[in-house]
C-alpha distance (Angstrom), angle and dihedral (degrees) to the residues before:
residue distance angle dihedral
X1 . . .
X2 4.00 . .
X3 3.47 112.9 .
X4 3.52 121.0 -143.3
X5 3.70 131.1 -151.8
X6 3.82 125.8 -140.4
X7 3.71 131.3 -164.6
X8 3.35 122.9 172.2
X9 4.00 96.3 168.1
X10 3.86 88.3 -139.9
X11 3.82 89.3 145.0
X12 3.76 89.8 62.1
X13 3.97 105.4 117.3
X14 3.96 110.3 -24.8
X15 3.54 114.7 65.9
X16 4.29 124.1 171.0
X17 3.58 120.7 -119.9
X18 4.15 107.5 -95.9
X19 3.90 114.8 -103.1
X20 3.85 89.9 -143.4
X21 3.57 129.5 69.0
X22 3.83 111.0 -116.5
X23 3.83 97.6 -121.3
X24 4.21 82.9 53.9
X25 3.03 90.4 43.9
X26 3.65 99.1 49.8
X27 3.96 89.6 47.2
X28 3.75 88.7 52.0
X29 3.76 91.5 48.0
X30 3.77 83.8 58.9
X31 3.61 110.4 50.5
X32 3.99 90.1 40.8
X33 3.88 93.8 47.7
X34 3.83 94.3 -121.4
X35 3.76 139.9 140.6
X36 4.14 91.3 -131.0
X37 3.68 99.5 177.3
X38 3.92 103.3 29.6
X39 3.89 142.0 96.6
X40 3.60 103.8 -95.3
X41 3.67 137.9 165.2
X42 3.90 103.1 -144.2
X43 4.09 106.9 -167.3
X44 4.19 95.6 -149.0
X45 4.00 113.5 -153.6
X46 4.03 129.5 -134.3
X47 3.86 92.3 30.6
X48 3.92 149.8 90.7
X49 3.79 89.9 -125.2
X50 4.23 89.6 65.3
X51 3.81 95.0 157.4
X52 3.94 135.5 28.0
X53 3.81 128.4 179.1
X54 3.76 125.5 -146.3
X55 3.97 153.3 69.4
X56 3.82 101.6 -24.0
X57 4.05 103.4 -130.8
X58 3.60 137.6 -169.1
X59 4.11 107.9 -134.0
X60 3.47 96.6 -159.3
X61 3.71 136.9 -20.4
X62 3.90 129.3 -80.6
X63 3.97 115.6 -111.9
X64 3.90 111.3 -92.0
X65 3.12 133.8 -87.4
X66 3.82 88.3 50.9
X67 3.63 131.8 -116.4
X68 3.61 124.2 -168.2
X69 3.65 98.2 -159.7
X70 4.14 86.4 64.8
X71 3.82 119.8 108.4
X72 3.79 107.8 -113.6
X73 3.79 123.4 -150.6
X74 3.48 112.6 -120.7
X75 3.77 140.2 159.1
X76 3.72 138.9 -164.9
X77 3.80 117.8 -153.6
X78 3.81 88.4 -12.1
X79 3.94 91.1 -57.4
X80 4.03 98.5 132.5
X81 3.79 112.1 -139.0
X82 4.06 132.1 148.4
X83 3.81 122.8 -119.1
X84 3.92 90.6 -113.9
X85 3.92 89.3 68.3
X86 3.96 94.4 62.5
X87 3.27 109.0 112.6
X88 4.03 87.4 174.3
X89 3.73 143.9 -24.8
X90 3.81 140.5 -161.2
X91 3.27 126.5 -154.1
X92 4.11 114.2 -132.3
């Protein structure tokens, strides 16, 4: 399968305020294994949109007490996505 890489440089200037505090956030970046917070590009599987480029957020926080094997909602440059549809990511 080709992969394909999409940029569409929407995280250029204007960014929305996080929903998660950055010491949650942080904590939840841990026990998931994800760079919450960072430029990423995050290759998603089973789609047309197979890679996106940007600040790697968390959309809103998973329910309490935590379970890792929960889908997170995340977005990169404001392209919505959950943490089950990685296929990859790279830290940049």
């Amino acid at each position: 399968m080709k992969e394909q890489q999409i940029s569409f440089n929407l995280d250029v200037g204007h960014e929305t305020a996080p929903t998660v505090l950055p010491d949650l956030r942080d904590e939840i970046a841990t026990i998931w294994g994800l760079p919450l917070g960072h430029r990423v590009e995050v290759c998603l599987r089973g789609t047309a949109r197979s890679a996106v480029t940007g600040l790697l957020v968390l959309r809103r926080a998973p329910d309490h007490p935590w379970d890792p094997r929960e889908a997170l909602h995340l977005a990169v440059a404001g392209f919505p996505f959950t943490s089950r549809e990685i296929e990859r990511w790279t830290k940049l």
